[in-house]
Structure formats: structure tokens, C-alpha cells
ROMI-788506 format. One line per field, with one value per residue (C-alpha): residue number from 1; residue in one letter; x, y, z. Coordinates in steps of 0.1 Angstrom, whole numbers, plus 5000, padded with zeros to 4 digits. Example, Ala and Ser with C-alpha at 12.3 -4.5 7.8 and 13.67 -1.06 7.14 Angstrom:
<rs>
resi [1|2]
resn [A|S]
xx [5123|5137]
yy [4955|4989]
zz [5078|5071]
</rs>
This chain:
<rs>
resi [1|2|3|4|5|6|7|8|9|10|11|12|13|14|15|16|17|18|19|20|21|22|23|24|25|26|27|28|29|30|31|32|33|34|35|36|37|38|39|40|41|42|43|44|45|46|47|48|49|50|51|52|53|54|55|56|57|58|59|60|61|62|63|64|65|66|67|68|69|70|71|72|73|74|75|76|77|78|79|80|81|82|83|84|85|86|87|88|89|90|91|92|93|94|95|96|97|98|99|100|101|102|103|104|105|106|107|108|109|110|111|112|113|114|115|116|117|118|119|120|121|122|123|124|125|126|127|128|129|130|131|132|133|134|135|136|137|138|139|140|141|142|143|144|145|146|147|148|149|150|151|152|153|154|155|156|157|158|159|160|161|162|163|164|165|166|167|168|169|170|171|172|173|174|175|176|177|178|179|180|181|182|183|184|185|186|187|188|189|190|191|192|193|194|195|196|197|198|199|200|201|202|203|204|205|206|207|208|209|210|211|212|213|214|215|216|217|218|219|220|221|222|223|224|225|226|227|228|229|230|231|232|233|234|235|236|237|238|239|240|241|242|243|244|245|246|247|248|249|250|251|252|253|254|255|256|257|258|259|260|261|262|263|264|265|266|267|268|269|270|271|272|273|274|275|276|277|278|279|280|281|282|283|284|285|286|287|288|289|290|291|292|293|294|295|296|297|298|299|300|301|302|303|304|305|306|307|308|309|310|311|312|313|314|315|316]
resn [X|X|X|X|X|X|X|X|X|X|X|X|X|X|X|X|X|X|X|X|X|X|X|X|X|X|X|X|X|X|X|X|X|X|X|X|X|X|X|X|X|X|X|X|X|X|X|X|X|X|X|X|X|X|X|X|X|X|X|X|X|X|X|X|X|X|X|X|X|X|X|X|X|X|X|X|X|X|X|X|X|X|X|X|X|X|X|X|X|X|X|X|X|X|X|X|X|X|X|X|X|X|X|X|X|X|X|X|X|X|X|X|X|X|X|X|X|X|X|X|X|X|X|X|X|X|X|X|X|X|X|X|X|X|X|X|X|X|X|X|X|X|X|X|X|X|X|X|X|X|X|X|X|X|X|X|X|X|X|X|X|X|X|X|X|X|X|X|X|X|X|X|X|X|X|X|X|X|X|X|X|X|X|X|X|X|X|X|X|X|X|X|X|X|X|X|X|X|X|X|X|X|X|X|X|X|X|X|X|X|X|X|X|X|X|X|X|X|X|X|X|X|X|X|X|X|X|X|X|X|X|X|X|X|X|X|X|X|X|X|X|X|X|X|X|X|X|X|X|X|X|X|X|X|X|X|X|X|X|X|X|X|X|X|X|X|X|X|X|X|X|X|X|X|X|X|X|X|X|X|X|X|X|X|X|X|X|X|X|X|X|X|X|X|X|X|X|X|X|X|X|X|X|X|X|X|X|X|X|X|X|X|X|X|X|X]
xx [4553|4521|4498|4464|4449|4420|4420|4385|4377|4377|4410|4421|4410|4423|4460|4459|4441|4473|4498|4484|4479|4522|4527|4548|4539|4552|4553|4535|4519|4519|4506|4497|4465|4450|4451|4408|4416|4424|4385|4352|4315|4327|4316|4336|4345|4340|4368|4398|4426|4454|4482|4468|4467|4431|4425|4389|4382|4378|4376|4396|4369|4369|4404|4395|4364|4390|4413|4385|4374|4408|4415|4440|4442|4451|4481|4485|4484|4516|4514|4537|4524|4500|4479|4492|4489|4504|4478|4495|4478|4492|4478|4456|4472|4440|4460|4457|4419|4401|4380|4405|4411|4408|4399|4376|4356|4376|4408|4391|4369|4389|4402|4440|4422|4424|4389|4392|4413|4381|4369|4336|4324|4358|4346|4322|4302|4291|4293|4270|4241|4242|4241|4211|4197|4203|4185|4158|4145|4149|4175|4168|4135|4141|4150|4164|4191|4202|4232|4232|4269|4287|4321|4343|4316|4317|4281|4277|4304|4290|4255|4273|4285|4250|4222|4212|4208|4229|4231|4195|4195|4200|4227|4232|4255|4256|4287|4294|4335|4344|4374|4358|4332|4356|4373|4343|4334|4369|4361|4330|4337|4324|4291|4269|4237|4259|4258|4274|4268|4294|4264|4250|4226|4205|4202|4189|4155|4178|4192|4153|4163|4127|4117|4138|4128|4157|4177|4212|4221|4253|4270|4257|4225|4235|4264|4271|4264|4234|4195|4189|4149|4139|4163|4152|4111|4119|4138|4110|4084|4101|4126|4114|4087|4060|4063|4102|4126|4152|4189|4197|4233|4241|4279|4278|4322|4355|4374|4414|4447|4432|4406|4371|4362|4330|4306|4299|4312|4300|4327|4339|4332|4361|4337|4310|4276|4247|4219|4222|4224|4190|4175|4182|4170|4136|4126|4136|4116|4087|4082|4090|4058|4036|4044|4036|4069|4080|4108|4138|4165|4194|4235|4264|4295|4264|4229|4207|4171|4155|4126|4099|4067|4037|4013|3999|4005|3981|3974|3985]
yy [1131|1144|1149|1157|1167|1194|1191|1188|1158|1180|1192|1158|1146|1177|1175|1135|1134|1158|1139|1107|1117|1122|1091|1063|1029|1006|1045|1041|1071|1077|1104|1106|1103|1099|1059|1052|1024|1048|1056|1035|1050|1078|1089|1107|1144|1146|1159|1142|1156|1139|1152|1190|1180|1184|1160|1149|1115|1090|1050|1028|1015|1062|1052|1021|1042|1069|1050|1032|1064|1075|1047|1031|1002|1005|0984|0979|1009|1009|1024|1054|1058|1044|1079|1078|1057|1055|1054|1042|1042|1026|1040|1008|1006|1009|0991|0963|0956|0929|0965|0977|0947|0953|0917|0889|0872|0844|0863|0887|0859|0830|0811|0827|0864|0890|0882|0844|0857|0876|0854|0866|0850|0857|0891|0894|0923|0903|0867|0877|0892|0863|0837|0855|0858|0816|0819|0841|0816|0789|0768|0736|0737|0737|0715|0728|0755|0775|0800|0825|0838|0810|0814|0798|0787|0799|0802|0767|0758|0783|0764|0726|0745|0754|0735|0703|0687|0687|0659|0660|0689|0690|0723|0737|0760|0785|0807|0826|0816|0781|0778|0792|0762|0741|0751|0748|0714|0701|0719|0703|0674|0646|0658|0642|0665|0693|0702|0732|0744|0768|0787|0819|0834|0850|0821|0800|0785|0765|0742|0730|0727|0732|0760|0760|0763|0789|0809|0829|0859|0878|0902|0894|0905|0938|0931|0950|0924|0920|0936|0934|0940|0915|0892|0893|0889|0860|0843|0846|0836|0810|0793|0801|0780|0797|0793|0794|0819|0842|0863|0884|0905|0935|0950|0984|0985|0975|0954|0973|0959|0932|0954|0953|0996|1003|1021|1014|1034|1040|1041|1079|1088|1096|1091|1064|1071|1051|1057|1031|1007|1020|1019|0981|0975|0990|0975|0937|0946|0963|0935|0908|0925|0924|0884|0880|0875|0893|0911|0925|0944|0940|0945|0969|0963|0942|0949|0919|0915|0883|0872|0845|0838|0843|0822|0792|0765|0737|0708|0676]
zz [9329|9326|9363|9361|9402|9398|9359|9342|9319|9289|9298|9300|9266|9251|9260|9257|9224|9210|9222|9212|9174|9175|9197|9179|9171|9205|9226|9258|9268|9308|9332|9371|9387|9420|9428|9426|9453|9479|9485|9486|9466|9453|9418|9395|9396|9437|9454|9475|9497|9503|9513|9514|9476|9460|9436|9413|9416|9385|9386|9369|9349|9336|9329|9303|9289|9279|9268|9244|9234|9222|9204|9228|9244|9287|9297|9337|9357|9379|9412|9422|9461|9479|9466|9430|9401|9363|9338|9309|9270|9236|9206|9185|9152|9127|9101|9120|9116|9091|9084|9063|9045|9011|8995|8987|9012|9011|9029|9047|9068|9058|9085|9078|9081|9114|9115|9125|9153|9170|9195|9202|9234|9251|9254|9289|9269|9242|9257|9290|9266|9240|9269|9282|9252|9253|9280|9270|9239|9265|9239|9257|9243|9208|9182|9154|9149|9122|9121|9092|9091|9113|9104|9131|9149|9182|9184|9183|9208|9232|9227|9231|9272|9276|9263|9287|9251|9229|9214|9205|9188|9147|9141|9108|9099|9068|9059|9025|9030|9023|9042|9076|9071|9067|9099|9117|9103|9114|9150|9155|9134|9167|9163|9139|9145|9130|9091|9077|9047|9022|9005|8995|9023|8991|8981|9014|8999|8970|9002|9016|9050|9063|9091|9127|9158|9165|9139|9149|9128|9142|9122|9091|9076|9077|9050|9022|8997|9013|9010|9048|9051|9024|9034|9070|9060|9034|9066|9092|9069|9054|9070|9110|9129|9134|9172|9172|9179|9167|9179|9159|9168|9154|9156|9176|9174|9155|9162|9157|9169|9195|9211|9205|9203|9212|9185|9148|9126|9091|9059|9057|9094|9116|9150|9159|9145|9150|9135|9107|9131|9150|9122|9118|9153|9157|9118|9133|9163|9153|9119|9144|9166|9141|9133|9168|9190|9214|9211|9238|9228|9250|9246|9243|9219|9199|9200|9206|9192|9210|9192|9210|9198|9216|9192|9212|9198|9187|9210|9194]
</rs>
């Protein structure tokens, strides 16, 4: 088994990232580290002795950052002696990602796909920025609600746990695939202030549904079939009240083999790169400036681009 005491970080990755490109498809990968629980406030590559043993100290949390990084997913950590523990890494199968799906939009969102098996607000890094973002537009206060790209949902259920109101607000819902509509509809089917609608996001105006007092984008402007800028100007000028709000979410990871892997990643790069996704960002915030919101960009796994407005409104 491999033991790393002394040995740098870039040591580390070197030997590990060799002998994960030959591991097999249920291997487990294991090697030998200092247990992190043995010491209190200690940051990483500070020394330890035990034992007249020298060892460099890394966390747990270095552990599940590496692991990330290499394209693994951690599994329990056993523990050898009090000192020691097992790291233990299984390599993500990339087959097993809606990415590589090769069909329509139908199977590769549909509610049989890998993608209506992501669960979104299950995962603390997305679900503890979108809730503040919740927070941020002050949901309770609007009215109205659209979600461009809703797919399963769980958006909407996520607002149903948090909004005071509920009940009084008017939802609607638009997805390009019909059957993930129609699994939403059949989730949310109790509540008559929902409407979901199969339809063409290029094609939004044809529907008249009036300007919203909050509009939900995650994932989804930024598709391929898609011409993101326009599309995001005709939306806040036509379809968002003018002292309403907005979330936008934009994906910075994949989602391979049951783990969601931090960092987008562009079709024929072999390593996360970002600057596509920057770009995206700063035009959302600097045109939603200049229409008079203010604007905070917060996440991690997805960017989030809160819009408010800071027009004051006319009195009645």
C-alpha cells in the first residue's frame, strides 16, 4: 500500500494520478496518511510527529478536493491507528454522464435520462447559494414566477419549503422536453397556481404570459441551441417587471458517475477552463447594471447572478 509521511502535494498527485489512469472499473485505490483528527487548527503542509515519525498535515476536506480533482469519487476513510488513516479513491466512470449522451433532447433530459437523476438542491454547494439567492430577491415579496429550463422541477419545490406564500403565488414553468414537463406537472399536480408549459424558449413571446416579478434561469441560457445575449436582453425587457427580479445559475462542473466535479469544461478540453463561463457572468451583470438592478455574483459548482431592481417604484 502506498504511505505518503513527508511527501509534497505534487508528489502525491504524480504517483496517484499514474496509478489511477490503470485502475479498473470497481478497483479501490488506497494509501496511508496521517489521521487529520489527531490535531486541532492546523493548516496543511505544517509538520507533525508522532511516533518520532514526521509527517505533513492535510484535512480530510484536502483529501475530498483531491480526490475531485482526479476524477474520483472518496469512499470512507478507514482508520489503521489512532495516527493513521486509509484514504481510499474509485475512479468516476466518464461514460456514465448525461454529457456524453449522444441524442435528442427528448432522452438526454427526458425524465428516463441520467440527467433526471441529478438532484440539484441535494447538493449543500448549490442548494445553500440558491436559497440565499431566495433570500436575496426576498421571494415572499413577489408575485409571479417564471422558470426558463425547469425540467424536474426542483426549483419550484425548493420555493413551495421556503416562501411564507405559496399559495398566492402564480408559477410557471417552461422546458424544451415534453416528458420532463410532464413529470413535473404530475409532481406538482395539487397546486393550481402552477402552469408548465412544453415550448421553445426562442420562442417565449408566442405564449403572452405578461412580465414577472421573478424569473429563474439555471443551466440553460447558455445552451447550445441557444443565442445566449439576445436571448437574455429580449427576456429582461420583455418578459421581466421592471421592478422585479432575476437568478440566473450558471454550471461551473459535470456531473460524471453520481458526483457533481467541480469546473466546466468546454467540448475538446481534457481539464476545466473557464473563461467561457466568465464571460457569461460579467455580460449578465454588467447589462443587468445598466437596466438598473443590482447585481451579486455568488456560488461555487454554479455561479449565481442575483438581479434586484433599484428603480422606485410608483406610488399607487
Amino acid at each position: 500500500m502506498l504511505k505518503f509521511t513527508t511527501h509534497s502535494m505534487l508528489y502525491i498527485t504524480d504517483v496517484l494520478e499514474k496509478k489511477i489512469t490503470n485502475l479498473a472499473r470497481e478497483e479501490i485505490l488506497e494509501f496511508e496518511v496521517l489521521n487529520p483528527d489527531i490535531c486541532d487548527s492546523v493548516y496543511a503542509g505544517n509538520i507533525v510527529q508522532v511516533n518520532d515519525i514526521l509527517y505533513l498535515y492535510r484535512s480530510y476536506k484536502a483529501w475530498v478536493d483531491l480526490a475531485s480533482l482526479l476524477h474520483c469519487k472518496i469512499l470512507t476513510p478507514l482508520l489503521k491507528e489512532k495516527h493513521l488513516s486509509i484514504i481510499r479513491y474509485k475512479k468516476l466512470q466518464e461514460d456514465q454522464s448525461f454529457h456524453h449522451q449522444k441524442s435528442s433532447i427528448e432522452e438526454k433530459y427526458g425524465k428516463d435520462s441520467i440527467f433526471s437523476q441529478i438532484h440539484k438542491m441535494e447538493e449543500p454547494s448549490f442548494f445553500y447559494y440558491f436559497k440565499q439567492a431566495l433570500k436575496n430577491v426576498d421571494v415572499n415579496k413577489r408575485t409571479r414566477i417564471l422558470n426558463l429550463g425547469i425540467n424536474n422541477a426542483d426549483e419550484f419545490e425548493s420555493i413551495k419549503e421556503f416562501a411564507s406564500n405559496f399559495e398566492n403565488l402564480e408559477l410557471v414553468g417552461i422546458d424544451y422536453c415534453e416528458s420532463a414537463i410532464k413529470e413535473a406537472k404530475l409532481k406538482l399536480s395539487a397546486f393550481e397556481n402552477i402552469k408548465f408549459y412544453s415550448h421553445d424558449i426562442n420562442e417565449l413571446s408566442s405564449l403572452n404570459l405578461g412580465t414577472f416579478d421573478l424569473i429563474l434561469s439555471i443551466g440553460t441560457l447558455q445552451s447550445s441551441n441557444l443565442e445566449y445575449k439576445p436571448l437574455l436582453m429580449s427576456i429582461v425587457q420583455n418578459h421581466l417587471n421592471p421592478y422585479g427580479s432575476m437568478i440566473l445559475g450558471f454550471p461551473n462542473c459535470r456531473w460524471i458517475d453520481g458526483e457533481m466535479v467541480y469546473g466546466a469544461r468546454p467540448k475538446n478540453y481534457r481539464f476545466s477552463e473557464m473563461s467561457l463561463i466568465y464571460n457569461d457572468v460579467v455580460f449578465a451583470k454588467k447589462y443587468l447594471q445598466q437596466k438598473q438592478f443590482r447585481v451579486t455574483v455568488t456560488g461555487k459548482e454554479y455561479i449565481f447572478v442575483t438581479a434586484t431592481s433599484i428603480r422606485k417604484e410608483l406610488p399607487n
